[in-house]
VEXDREN-2710 file (C-alpha; in Angstrom, 1 decimal):
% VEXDREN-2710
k/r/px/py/pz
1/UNK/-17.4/-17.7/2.4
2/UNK/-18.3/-17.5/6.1
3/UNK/-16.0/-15.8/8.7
4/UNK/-12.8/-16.1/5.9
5/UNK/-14.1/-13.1/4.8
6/UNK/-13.1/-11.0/7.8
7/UNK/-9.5/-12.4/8.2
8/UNK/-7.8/-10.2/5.8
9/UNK/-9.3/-7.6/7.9
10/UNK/-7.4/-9.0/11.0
11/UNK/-4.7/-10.4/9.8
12/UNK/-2.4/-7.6/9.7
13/UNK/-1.8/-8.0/13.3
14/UNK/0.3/-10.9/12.5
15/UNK/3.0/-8.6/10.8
16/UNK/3.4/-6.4/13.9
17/UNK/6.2/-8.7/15.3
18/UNK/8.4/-8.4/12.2
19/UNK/7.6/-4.6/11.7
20/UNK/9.4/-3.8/15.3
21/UNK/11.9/-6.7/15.0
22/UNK/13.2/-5.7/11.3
23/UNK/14.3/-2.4/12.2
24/UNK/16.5/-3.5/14.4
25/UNK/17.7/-6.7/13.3
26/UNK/17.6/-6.9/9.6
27/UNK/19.4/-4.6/6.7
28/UNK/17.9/-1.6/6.4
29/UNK/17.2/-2.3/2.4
30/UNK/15.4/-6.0/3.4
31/UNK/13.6/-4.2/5.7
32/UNK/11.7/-1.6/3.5
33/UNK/11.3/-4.5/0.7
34/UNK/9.4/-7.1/3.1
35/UNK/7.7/-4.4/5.0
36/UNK/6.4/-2.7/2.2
37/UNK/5.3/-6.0/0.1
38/UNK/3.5/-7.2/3.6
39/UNK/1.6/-3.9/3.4
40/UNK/0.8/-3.6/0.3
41/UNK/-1.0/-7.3/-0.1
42/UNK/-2.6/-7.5/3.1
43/UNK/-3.8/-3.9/2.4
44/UNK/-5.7/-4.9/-0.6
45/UNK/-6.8/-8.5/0.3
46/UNK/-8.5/-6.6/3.2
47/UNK/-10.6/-3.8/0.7
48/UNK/-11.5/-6.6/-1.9
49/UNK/-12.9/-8.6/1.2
50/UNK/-14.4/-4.7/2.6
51/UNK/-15.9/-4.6/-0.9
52/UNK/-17.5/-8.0/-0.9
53/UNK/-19.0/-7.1/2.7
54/UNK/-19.9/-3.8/1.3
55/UNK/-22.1/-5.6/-1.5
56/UNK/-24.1/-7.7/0.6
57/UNK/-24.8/-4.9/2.7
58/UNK/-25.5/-1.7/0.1
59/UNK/-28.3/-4.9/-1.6
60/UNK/-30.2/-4.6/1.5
61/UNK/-30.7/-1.0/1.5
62/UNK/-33.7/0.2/-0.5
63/UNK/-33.6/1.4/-3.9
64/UNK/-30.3/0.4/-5.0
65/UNK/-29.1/0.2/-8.1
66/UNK/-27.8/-3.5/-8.0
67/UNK/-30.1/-6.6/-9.2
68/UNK/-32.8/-7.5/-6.7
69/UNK/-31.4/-10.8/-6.4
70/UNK/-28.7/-10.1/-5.0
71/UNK/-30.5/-9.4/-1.2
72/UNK/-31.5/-13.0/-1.5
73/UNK/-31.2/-14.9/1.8
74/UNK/-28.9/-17.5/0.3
75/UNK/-26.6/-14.1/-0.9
76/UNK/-26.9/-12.5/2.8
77/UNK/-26.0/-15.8/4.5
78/UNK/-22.6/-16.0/3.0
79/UNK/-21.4/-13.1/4.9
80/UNK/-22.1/-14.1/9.0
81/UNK/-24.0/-10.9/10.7
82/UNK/-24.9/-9.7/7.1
83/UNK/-27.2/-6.8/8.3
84/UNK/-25.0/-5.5/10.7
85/UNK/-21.5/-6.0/9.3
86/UNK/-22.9/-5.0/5.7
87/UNK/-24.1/-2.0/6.5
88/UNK/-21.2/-0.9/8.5
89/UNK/-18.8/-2.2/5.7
90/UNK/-20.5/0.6/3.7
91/UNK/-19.1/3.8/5.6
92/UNK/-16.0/2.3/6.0
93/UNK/-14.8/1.4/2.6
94/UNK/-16.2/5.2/1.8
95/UNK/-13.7/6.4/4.1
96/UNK/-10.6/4.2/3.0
97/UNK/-10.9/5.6/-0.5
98/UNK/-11.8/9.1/0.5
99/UNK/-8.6/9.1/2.8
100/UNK/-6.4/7.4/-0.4
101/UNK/-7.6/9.4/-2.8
102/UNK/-6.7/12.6/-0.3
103/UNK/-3.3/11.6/0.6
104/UNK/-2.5/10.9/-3.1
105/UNK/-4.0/14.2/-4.2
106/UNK/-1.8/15.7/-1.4
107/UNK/1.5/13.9/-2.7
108/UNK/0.9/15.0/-6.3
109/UNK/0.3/18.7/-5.6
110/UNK/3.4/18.8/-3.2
111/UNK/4.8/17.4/-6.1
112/UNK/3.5/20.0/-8.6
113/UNK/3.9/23.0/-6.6
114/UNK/8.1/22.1/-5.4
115/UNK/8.8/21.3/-9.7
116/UNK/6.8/24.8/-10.5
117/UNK/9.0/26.7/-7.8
118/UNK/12.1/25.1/-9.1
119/UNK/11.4/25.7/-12.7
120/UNK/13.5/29.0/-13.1
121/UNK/16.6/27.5/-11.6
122/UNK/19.4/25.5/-14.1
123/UNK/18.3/21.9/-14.2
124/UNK/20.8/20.2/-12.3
125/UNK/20.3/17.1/-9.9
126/UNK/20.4/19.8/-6.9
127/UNK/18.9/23.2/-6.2
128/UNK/19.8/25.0/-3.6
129/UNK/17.2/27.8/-2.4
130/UNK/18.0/31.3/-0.7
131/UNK/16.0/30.6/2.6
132/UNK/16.2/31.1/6.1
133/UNK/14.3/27.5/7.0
134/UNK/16.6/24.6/7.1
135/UNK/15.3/21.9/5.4
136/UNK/16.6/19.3/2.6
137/UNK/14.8/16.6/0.4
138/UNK/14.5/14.0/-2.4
139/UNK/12.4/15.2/-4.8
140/UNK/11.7/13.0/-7.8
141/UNK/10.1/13.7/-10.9
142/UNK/9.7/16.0/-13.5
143/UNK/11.9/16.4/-16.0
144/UNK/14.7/14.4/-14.1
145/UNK/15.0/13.9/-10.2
146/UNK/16.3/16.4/-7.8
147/UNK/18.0/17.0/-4.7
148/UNK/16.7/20.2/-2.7
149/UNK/18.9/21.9/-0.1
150/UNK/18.2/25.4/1.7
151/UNK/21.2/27.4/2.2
152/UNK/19.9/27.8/5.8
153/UNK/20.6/24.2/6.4
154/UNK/23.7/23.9/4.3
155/UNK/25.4/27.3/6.4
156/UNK/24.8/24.8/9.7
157/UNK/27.0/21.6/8.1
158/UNK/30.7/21.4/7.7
159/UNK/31.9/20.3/4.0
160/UNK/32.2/16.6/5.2
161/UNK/28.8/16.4/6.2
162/UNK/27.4/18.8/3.3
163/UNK/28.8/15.9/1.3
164/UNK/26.8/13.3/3.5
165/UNK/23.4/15.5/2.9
166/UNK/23.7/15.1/-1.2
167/UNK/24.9/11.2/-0.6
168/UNK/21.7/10.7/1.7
169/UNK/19.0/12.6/-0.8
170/UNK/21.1/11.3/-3.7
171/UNK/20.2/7.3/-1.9
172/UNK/16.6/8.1/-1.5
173/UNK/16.0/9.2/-5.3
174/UNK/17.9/5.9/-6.3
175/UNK/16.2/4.0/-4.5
176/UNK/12.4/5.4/-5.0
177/UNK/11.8/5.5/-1.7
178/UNK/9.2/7.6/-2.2
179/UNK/7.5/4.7/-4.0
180/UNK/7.7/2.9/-0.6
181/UNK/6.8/5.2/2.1
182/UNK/3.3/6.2/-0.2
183/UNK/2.6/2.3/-0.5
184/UNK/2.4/2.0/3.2
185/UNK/1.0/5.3/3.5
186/UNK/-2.1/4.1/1.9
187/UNK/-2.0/0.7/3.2
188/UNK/-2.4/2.1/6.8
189/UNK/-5.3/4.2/5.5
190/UNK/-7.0/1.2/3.9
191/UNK/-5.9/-0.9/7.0
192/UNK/-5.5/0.9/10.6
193/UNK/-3.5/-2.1/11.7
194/UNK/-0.6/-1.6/9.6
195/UNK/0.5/1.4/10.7
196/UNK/2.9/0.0/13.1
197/UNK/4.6/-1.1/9.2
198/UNK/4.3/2.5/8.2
199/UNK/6.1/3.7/11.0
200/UNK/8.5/1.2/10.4
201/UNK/9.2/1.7/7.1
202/UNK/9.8/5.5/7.3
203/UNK/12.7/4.3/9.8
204/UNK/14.1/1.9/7.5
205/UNK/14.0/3.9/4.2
206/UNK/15.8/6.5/6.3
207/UNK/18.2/3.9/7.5
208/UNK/19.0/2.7/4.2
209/UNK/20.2/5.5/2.8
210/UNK/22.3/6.5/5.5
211/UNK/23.9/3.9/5.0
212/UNK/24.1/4.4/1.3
213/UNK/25.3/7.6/2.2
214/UNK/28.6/6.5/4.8
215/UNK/29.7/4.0/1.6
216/UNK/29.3/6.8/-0.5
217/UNK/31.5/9.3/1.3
218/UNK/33.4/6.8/3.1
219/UNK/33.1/8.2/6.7
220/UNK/30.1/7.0/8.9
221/UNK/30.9/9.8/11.5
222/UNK/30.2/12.3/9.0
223/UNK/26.8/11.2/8.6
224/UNK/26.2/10.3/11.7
225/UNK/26.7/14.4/12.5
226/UNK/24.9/15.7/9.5
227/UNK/22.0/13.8/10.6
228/UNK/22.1/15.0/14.1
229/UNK/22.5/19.0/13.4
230/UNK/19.8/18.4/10.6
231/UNK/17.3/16.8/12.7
232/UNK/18.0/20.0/15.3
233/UNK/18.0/22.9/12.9
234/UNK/15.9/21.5/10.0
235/UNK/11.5/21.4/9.5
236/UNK/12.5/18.2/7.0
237/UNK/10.1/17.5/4.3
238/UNK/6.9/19.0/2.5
239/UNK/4.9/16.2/2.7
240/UNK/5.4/12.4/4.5
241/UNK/6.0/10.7/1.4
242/UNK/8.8/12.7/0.2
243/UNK/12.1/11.4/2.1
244/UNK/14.5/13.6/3.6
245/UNK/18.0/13.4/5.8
246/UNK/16.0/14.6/8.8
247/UNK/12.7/13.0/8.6
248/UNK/10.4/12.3/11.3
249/UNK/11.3/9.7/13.7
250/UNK/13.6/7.8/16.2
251/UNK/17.1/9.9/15.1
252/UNK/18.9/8.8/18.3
253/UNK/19.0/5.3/16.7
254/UNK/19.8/6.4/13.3
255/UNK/23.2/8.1/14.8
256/UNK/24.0/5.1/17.2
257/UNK/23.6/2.8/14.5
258/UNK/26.2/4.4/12.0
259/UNK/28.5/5.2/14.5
260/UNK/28.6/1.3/14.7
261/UNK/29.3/-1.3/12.4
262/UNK/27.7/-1.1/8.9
263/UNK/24.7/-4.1/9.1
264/UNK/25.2/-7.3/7.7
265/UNK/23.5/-7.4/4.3
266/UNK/20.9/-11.0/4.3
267/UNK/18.2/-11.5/1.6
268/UNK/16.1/-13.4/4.7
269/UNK/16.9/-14.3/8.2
270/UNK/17.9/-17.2/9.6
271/UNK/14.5/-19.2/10.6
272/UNK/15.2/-19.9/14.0
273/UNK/15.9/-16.4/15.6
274/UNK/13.5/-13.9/16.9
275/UNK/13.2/-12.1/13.9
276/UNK/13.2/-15.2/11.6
277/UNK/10.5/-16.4/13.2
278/UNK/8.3/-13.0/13.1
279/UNK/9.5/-13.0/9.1
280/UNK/7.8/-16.3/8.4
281/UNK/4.8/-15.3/10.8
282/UNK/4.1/-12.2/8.7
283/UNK/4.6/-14.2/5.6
284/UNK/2.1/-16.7/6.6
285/UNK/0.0/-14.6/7.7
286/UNK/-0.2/-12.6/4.2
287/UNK/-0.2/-16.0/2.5
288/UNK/-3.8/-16.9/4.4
289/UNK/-4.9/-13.5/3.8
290/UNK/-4.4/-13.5/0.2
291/UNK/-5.9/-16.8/-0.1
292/UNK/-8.8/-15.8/2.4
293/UNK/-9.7/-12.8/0.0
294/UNK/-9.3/-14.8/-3.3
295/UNK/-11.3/-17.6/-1.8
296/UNK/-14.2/-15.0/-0.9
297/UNK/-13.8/-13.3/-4.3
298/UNK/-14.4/-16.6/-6.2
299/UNK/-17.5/-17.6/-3.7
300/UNK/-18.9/-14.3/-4.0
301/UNK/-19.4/-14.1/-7.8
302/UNK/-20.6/-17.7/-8.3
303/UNK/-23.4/-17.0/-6.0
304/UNK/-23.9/-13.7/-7.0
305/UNK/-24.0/-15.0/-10.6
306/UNK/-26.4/-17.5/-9.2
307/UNK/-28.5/-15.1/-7.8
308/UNK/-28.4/-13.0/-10.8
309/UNK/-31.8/-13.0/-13.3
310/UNK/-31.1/-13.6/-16.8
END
C-alpha cells in the first residue's frame, strides 16, 4: 500500500485549476456537473484511505476492540510512519463525520422548520410571506417543491424582474441544485482542499439558473437588475445549501455576464485550451485517486485477513 495511501488525500489539489477556470470559461450547467462529480469522488476516495490509516493506527492503541493481529508489524508497515500518521488519522476522521453529520443535521431542520412555517398557507409552488426582511429561495421538498418570496423583497422589484425572481428559484428547484451545493458542502468537510470547488460551485449553480431564468422570461436585463437590487436589499437564504437569487458570492460577475451574451452550451472543452487542459488534469487526477484508494482498500483487507486468527 505504501505512500498510495496518502494521495487521495492530496490529490484534490489537482482540481483547483479547473474549479477557477470553469466559472469563467465553461457553461454554467457543465460546470456544476464536473465540479460536483470531482468533489464528490475525490471526497470519498480520500475518507476510505483516512479509514484505512485510521485502522492501523486505532490497533496500536491499547485495549481495542479489533483482533490483536491486526498491530502486527507486517500490518503497521503497510502504512509509511504508521505510529504517527495512525494515530493522527484517528482525530481526524472523528472530525470529518462529526462536521457531516452537523451540516446535514443543519440542512434537514432548515428544512423541517421552513415546510412547518409554510404548512397553513394554500399549497402552491410559491408562498409569499408578510415580512419586513427581503429574502427569496428554492425550497424543495415536502409535499411538492416551493418557491419562497417575502413581500419585503418583492415591494423592491418592478413586475419584469418579479417575473425573473420566480424564473430563477423556479431553475434551482428544477435543477436540484440543492443536491449539488450539499455534495460539495460535505466534500470540503471531508476534504479541506476542495473548498476552492465549493466555492465554485455555489457560483455556478447560481449562474445556471440565471441563465435559466433570462430564457425563461426572455430579457437578460431584467435579471440582470433583479439580481442586483436582491443582492442589496435581501439576507438570501436560511441555510448554504438552499439556493437563492441573491446568494453569497461574486454578484458583480453574475450581472456582467448576463448583460452579455448567453454562454455557449459544450458537454467538454476543447483539449487544448486553458481550461481543457485543467478539465483533463482534474480528471486524471480523480482517476489516480480513485484507483489509489481502491488499490489500498484491496491491500488492506488481504493483509488484514492475513493477519486475522481463525
Amino acid at each position: 500500500m505504501g505512500v498510495f495511501v496518502f494521495l487521495p488525500l492530496v490529490l484534490p489539489l489537482t482540481a483547483w485549476p479547473i474549479a477557477r477556470l470553469a466559472e469563467q470559461h465553461l457553461h454554467p450547467r457543465t460546470a456544476t456537473g464536473l465540479l460536483t462529480a470531482v468533489a464528490a469522488v475525490m471526497a470519498l476516495c480520500s475518507t476510505v484511505c483516512l479509514a484505512l490509516v485510521m485502522v492501523v493506527g486505532t490497533a496500536q492503541l491499547p485495549g481495542n476492540p479489533l483482533p490483536d493481529g491486526w498491530s502486527d508489524p507486517e500490518v503497521r508497515a503497510a502504512v509509511p510512519y504508521d505510529e504517527v500518521v495512525g494515530k493522527a488519522a484517528i482525530p481526524a476522521l472523528c472530525l470529518v463525520v462529526a462536521a457531516s453529520a452537523r451540516a446535514l443535521w443543519r440542512h434537514g431542520r432548515v428544512r423541517r422548520r421552513a415546510h412547518r412555517a409554510l404548512a397553513g398557507l394554500p399549497g402552491t409552488g410559491v408562498a409569499v410571506l408578510p415580512d419586513d426582511v427581503p429574502y427569496a429561495y428554492a425550497l424543495p421538498g415536502g409535499r411538492r417543491d416551493r418557491v419562497v418570496v417575502s413581500t419585503a423583497l418583492l415591494d423592491c422589484l418592478e413586475p419584469g424582474e418579479r417575473r425573473a425572481l420566480f424564473a430563477h428559484e423556479r431553475a434551482h428547484l428544477a435543477a436540484r441544485h440543492h443536491r449539488f451545493l450539499l455534495a460539495v458542502r460535505l466534500a470540503a468537510l471531508a476534504n479541506p482542499f476542495l473548498r476552492p470547488l465549493r466555492t465554485a460551485v455555489s457560483y455556478t449553480a447560481e449562474r445556471w439558473a440565471d441563465e435559466a431564468a433570462a430564457r425563461a422570461v426572455g430579457d437578460r436585463r431584467a435579471v440582470a437588475t433583479a439580481i442586483g437590487k436582491a443582492a442589496l436589499v435581501s439576507r438570501g437564504t436560511p441555510v448554504a445549501t438552499l439556493a437563492g437569487l441573491a446568494a453569497p458570492g461574486p454578484v458583480p460577475r453574475r450581472v456582467a455576464a448576463l448583460l452579455g451574451p448567453a454562454p455557449a452550451v459544450r458537454t467538454w472543452p476543447p483539449v487544448f485550451t486553458s481550461v481543457g487542459l485543467a478539465a483533463w488534469a482534474a480528471a486524471a487526477g480523480t482517476a489516480v485517486s480513485a484507483m489509489s484508494s481502491a488499490n489500498a482498500a484491496v491491500t488492506m483487507f488481504l493483509i488484514l485477513r492475513a493477519a486475522t486468527p481463525f
